[in-house]
C-alpha positions as CSV (number, residue, x, y, z in Angstrom):
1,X,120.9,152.2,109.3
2,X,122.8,153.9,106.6
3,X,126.3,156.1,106.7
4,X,125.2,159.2,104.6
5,X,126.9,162.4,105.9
6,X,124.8,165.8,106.4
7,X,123.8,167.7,103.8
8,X,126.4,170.7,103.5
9,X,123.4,172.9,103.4
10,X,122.7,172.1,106.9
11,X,123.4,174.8,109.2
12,X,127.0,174.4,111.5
13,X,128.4,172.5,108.3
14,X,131.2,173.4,106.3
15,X,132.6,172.2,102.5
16,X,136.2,172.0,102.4
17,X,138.9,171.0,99.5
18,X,137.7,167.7,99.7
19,X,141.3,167.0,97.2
20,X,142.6,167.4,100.2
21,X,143.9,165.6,103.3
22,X,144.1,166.5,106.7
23,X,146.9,164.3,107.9
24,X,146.4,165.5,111.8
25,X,145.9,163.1,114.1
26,X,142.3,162.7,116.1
27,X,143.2,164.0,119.5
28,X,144.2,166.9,117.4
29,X,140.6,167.5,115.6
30,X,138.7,170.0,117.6
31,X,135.3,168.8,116.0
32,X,135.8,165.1,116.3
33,X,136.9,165.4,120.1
34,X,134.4,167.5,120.8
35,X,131.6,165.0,119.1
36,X,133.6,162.2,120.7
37,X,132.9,164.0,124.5
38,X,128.9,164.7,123.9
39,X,128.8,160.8,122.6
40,X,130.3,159.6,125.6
41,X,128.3,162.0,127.8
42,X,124.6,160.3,126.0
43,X,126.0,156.7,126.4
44,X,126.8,157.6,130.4
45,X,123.2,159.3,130.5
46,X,122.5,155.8,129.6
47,X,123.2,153.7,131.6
48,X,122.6,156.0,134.5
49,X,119.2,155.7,133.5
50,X,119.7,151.7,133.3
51,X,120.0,151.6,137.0
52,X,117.9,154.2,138.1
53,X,114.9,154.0,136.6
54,X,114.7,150.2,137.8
55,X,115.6,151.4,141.4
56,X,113.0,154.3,141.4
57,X,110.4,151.6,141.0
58,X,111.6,149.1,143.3
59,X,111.3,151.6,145.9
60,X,108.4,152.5,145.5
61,X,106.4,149.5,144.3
62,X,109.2,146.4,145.6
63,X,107.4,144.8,142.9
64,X,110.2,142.8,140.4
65,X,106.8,142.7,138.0
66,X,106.6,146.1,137.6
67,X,110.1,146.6,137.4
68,X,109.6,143.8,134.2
69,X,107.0,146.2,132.8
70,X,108.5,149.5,132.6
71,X,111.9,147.4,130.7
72,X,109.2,145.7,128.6
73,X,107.5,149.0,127.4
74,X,111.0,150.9,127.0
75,X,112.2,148.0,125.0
76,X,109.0,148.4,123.0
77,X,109.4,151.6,122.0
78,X,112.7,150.6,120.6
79,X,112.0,148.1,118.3
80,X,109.2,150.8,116.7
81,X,111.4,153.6,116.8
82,X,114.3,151.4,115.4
83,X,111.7,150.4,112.5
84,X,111.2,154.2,111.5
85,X,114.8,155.7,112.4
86,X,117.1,154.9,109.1
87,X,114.4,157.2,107.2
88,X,114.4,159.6,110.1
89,X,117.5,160.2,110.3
90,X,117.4,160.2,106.1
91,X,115.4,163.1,106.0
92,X,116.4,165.5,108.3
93,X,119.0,167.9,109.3
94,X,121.1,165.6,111.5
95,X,122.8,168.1,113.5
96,X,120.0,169.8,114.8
97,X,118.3,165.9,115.5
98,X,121.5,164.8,117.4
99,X,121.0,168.1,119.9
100,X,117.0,168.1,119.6
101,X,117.7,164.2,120.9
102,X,119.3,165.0,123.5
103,X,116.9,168.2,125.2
104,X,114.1,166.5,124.6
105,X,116.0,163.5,127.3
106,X,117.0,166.3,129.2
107,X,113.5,167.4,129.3
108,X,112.1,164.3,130.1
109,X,114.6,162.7,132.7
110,X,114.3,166.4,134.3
111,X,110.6,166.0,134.9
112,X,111.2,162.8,137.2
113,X,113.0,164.2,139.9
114,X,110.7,167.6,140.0
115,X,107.3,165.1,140.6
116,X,109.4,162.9,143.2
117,X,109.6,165.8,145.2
118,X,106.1,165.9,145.9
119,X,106.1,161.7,146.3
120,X,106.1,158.8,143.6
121,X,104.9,158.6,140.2
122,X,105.1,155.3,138.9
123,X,102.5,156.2,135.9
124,X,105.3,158.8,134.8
125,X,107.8,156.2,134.0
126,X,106.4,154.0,131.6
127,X,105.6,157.5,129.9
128,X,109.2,158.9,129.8
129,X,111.1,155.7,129.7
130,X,109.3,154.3,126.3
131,X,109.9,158.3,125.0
132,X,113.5,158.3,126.0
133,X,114.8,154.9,124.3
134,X,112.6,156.0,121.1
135,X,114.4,159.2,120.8
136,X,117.6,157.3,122.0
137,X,117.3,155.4,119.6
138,X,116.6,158.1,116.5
139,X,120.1,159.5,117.9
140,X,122.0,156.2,117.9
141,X,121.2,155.7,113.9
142,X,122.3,159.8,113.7
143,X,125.6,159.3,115.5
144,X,126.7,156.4,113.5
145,X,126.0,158.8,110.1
146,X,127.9,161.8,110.8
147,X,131.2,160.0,112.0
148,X,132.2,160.3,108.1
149,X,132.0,164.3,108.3
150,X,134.6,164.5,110.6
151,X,137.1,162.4,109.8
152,X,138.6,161.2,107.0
153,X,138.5,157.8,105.4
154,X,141.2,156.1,106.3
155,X,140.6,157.3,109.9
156,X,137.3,155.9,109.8
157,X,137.9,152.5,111.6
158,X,140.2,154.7,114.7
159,X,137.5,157.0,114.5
160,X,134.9,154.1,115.9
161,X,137.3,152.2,117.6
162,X,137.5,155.6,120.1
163,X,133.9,156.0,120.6
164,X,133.6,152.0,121.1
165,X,135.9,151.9,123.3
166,X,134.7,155.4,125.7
167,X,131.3,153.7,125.2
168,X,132.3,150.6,127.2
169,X,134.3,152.8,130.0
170,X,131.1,154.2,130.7
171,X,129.1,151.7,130.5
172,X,131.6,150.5,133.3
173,X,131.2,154.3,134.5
174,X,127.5,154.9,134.5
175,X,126.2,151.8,136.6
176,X,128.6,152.4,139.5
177,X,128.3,156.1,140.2
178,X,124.2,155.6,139.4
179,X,124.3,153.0,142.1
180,X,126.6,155.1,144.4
181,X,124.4,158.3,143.9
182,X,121.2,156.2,144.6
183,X,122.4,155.3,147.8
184,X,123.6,158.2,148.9
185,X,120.9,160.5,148.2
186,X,117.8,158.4,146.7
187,X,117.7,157.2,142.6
188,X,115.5,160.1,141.8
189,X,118.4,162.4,142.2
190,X,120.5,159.9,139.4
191,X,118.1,160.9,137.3
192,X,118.3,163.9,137.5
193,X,122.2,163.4,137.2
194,X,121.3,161.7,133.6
195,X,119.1,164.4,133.1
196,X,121.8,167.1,133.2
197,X,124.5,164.6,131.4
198,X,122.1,165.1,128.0
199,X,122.2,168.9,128.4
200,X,126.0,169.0,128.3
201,X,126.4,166.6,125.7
202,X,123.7,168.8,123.6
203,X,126.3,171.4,124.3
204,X,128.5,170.2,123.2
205,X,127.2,169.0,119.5
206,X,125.9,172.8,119.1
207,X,130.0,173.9,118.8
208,X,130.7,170.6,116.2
209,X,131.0,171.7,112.0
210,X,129.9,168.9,110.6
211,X,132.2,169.0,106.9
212,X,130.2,168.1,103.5
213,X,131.6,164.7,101.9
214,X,131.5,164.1,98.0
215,X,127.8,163.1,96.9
216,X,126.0,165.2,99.5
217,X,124.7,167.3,96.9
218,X,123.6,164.9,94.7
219,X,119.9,163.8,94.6
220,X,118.0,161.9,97.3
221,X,115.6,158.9,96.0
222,X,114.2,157.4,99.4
223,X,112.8,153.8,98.9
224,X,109.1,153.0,100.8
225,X,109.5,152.3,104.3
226,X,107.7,148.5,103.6
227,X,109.6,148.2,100.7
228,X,112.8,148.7,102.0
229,X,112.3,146.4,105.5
230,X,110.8,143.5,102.6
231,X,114.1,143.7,100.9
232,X,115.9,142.9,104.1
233,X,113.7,140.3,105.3
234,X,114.0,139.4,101.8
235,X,117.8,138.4,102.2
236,X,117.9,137.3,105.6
237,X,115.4,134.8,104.4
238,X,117.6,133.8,101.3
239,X,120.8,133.4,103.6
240,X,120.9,130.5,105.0
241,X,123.3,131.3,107.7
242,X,121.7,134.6,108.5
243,X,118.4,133.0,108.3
244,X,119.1,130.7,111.5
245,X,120.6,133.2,113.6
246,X,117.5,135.2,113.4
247,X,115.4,132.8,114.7
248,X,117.8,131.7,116.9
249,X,118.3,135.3,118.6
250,X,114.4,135.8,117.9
251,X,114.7,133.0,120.9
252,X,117.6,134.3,123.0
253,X,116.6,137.8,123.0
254,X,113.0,136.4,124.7
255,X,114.7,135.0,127.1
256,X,117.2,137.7,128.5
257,X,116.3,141.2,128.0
258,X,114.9,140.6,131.9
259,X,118.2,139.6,133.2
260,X,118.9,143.2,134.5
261,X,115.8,143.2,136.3
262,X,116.2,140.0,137.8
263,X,119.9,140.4,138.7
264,X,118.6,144.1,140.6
265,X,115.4,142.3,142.3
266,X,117.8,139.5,143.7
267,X,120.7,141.6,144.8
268,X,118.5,144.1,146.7
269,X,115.0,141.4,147.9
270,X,116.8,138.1,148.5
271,X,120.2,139.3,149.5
272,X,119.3,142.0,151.2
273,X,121.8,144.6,149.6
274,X,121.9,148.5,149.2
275,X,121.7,150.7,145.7
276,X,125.1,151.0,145.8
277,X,126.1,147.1,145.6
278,X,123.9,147.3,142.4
279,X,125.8,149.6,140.8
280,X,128.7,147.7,142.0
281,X,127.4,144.4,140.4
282,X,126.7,145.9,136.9
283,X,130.1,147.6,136.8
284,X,131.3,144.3,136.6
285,X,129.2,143.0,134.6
286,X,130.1,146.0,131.9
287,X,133.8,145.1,132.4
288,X,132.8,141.5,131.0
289,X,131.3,143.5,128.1
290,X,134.7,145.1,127.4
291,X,136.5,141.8,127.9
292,X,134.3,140.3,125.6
293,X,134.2,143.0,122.5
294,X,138.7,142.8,123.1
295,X,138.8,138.6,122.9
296,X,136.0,138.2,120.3
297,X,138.2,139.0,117.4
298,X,140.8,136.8,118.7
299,X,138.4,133.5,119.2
300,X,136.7,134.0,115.7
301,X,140.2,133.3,113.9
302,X,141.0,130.6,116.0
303,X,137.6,128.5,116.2
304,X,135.4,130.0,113.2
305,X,132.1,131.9,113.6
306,X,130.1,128.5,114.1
307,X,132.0,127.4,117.2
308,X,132.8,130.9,118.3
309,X,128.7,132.1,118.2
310,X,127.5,128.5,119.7
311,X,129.6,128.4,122.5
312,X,129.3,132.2,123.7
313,X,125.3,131.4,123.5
314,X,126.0,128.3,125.5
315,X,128.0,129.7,128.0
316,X,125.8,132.5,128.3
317,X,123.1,130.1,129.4
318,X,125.1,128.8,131.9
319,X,125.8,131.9,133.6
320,X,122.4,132.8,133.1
321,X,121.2,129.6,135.4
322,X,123.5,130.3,138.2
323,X,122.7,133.9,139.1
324,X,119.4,132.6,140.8
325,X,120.9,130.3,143.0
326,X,124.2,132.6,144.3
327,X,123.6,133.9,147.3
328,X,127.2,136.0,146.8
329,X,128.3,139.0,145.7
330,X,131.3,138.3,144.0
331,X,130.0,135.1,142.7
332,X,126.8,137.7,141.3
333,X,129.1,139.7,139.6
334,X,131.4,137.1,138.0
335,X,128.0,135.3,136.8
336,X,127.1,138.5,135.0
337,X,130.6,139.5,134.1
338,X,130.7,136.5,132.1
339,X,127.1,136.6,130.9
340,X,127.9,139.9,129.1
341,X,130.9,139.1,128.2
342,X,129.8,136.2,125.8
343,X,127.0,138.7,124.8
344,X,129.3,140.8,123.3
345,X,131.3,138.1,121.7
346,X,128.0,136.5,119.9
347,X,126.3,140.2,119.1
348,X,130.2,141.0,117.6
349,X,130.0,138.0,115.7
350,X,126.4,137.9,114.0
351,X,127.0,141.7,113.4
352,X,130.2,141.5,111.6
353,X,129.1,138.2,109.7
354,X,126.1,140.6,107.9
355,X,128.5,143.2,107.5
356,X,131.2,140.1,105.5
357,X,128.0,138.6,103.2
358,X,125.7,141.2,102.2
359,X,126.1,143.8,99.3
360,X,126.7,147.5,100.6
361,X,123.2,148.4,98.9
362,X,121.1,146.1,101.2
363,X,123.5,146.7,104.4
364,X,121.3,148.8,106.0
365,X,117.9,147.4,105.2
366,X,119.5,144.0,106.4
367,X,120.9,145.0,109.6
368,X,117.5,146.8,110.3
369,X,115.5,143.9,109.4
370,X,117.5,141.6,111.1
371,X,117.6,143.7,114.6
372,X,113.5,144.5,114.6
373,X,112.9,140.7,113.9
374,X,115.3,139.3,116.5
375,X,114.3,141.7,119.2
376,X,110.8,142.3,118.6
377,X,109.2,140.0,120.9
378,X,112.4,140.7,123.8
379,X,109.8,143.2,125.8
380,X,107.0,140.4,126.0
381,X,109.8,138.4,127.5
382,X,111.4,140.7,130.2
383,X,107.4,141.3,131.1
384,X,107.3,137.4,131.6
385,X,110.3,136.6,132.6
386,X,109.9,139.2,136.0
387,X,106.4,138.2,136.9
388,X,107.2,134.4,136.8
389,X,110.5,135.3,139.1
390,X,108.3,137.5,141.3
391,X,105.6,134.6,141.8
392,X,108.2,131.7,141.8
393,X,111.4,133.2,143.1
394,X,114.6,133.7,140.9
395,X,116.3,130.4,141.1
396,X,114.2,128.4,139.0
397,X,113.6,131.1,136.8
398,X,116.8,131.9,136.2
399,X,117.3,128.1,135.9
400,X,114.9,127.0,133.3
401,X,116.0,130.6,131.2
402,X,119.5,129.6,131.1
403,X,118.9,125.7,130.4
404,X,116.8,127.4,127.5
405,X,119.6,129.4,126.7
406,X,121.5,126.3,126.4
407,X,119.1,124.5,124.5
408,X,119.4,127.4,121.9
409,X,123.2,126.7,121.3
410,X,122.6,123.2,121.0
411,X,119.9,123.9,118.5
412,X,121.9,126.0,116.6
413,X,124.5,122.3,116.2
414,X,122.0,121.2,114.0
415,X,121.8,124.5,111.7
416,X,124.1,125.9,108.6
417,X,125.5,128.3,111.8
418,X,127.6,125.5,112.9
419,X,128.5,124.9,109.3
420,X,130.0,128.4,109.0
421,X,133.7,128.4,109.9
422,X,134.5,131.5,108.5
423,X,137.3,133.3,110.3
């Protein structure tokens, strides 16, 4: 993932006295406010589809395998696309790939409700799901690079603290109204609601001047795609620290990227709720991610990363074991609240410890490294994760996946991450 502006020969850009400062504040930046509006748009598109897509095959199959499946192939597709992105995005004019992302999901997330009319499609899915996260994930890597053309420096950090921040409120947003409009009029018409999110936020990007920075018209000298993933391995490998949390998360990603699936299959087959107490449930449980991305910070300089990552993975594991066996709603949503939250806290934590040890140069090849190694066999895990909770129930599923969970953090006791106490 790197942080190279647009070339200023791109069309919609614009070179200004770069001696210069504008002093305005963001709310006051037409271009940045607009970007900031189409980004929140995409992220609420989302996690409609999050819900939705889940739901559509639930009712139509009421199979918690299949439901496994389609999350197994869509995660899939981005762990490949996340391999190819960083030289995507390189290589191209990154305005017209931010809009082209989003028509193209649009496009695709349009086609589902059209063929519903006319009765399910489940074959259609694992086409446009696995599509959508690939080309979701081409425009995460492009959004992150052209934050630098419209702001300054020194606004950089308020910049991303904004489009964090929107990002969680609709990730708090998305799953509740998705939920809502599923059970009011059936979770092929939230898709198309996610559908139509992408064409405003395409939009929207169509109006942004993108501003050239100093370098952009100096020359280009793209690495190998091989070459540049074996220089992250490369240093992941050398680190010791950074070495054990990728096997570690290698391990804990395996085990939970399911956990939506089985938190929707036992809300709606063994409790016997609507679409709407869904959404409900994973509203909460994005609240837990806010909470979590506001403490983390907080936590770090008080226990150190080593006692800060272990005992967020440990906690997660505990949550993780008791969502099988509660036969409550509130009780549902407090167990994924807190799952989530201590996501967020470990994922901060790992994230800004690469960002603290490794040399600008390698920052991207790391962080792309260390992200397709840890999450590369999640999708084989969501697949068996599901089908085991489908044939054996939830409860002892989600019991031996948490105590797993907890065995990671115990693991991790008797690795150089419990050694680092780095605030």
């Amino acid at each position: 993932m790197t942080y190279d502006a647009p070339r200023t020969d791109e069309p919609g850009s614009r070179k200004p006295d770069l001696a210069s400062k504008d002093s305005r504040p963001l709310w006051r930046r037409r271009d940045f406010g607009i970007f900031w509006a189409a980004q929140t748009l995409s992220v609420l598109g989302d996690s409609f589809a999050l819900i939705a897509l889940p739901l559509l095959v639930l009712q139509a199959t009421g199979s918690l395998a299949r439901m496994g499946l389609l999350t197994a192939v869509g995660g899939a597709a981005m762990v490949v696309a996340a391999v190819f992105a960083g030289a995507v995005v390189d290589r191209v004019d990154r305005r017209k790939l931010l809009i082209g992302c989003d028509l193209v999901r649009m496009v695709l997330y349009g086609v589902i409700p059209v063929v519903w009319l006319f009765g399910p499609k489940i074959w259609l899915l694992y086409v446009v799901l696995p599509l959508c996260e690939a080309v979701g994930m081409l425009f995460a890597v492009g959004y992150v690079t052209v934050v630098r053309s419209l702001v300054d420096t020194e606004q950089l950090t308020e910049a991303n603290g904004r489009l964090n921040a929107t990002a969680a409120a609709a990730g708090v947003l998305g799953p509740l109204c998705a939920g809502l409009v599923a059970a009011w009029s059936g979770p092929a018409t939230a898709v198309g609601v996610d559908a139509a999110s992408f064409g405003v936020s395409a939009a929207c990007l169509a109006v942004v001047r993108f501003r050239g920075r100093p370098g952009d018209d100096g020359p280009r000298q793209p690495t190998g795609l091989w070459r540049d993933l074996r220089a992250g391995v490369a240093f992941l490998y050398g680190h010791p620290v950074l070495r054990s949390l990728t096997v570690l998360l290698f391990l804990f990603s395996f085990l939970t990227l399911g956990l939506n699936d089985l938190v929707i299959y036992h809300l709606k087959h063994d409790l016997g709720h609507d679409d709407g107490t869904v959404g409900t449930v994973m509203a909460a449980g994005a609240l837990g991610t806010i909470a979590g991305s506001l403490l983390v910070a907080r936590v770090r300089r008080r226990l150190g990363f080593g006692l800060t990552w272990t005992g967020a993975v440990a906690v997660c594991g505990l949550a993780f074991a008791g969502l099988g066996r509660a036969n409550e709603v509130p009780v549902v949503a407090v167990l994924a609240a807190a799952f989530l939250a201590c996501v967020a806290v470990a994922g901060t934590c790992s994230m800004s410890l690469r960002q603290e040890v490794t040399p600008e140069p390698l920052l991207g090849r790391v962080t792309s490294a260390f992200w397709t190694l840890h999450y590369s066999a999640a999708p084989i895990g969501a697949a068996v994760l599901t089908w085991a909770a489908e044939r054996e129930g939830t409860g002892p599923v989600a019991l031996i996946g948490g105590g797993c969970c907890v065995l990671i953090a115990v693991a991790a006791l008797f690795t150089p991450v419990r050694r680092s106490g780095a605030g």
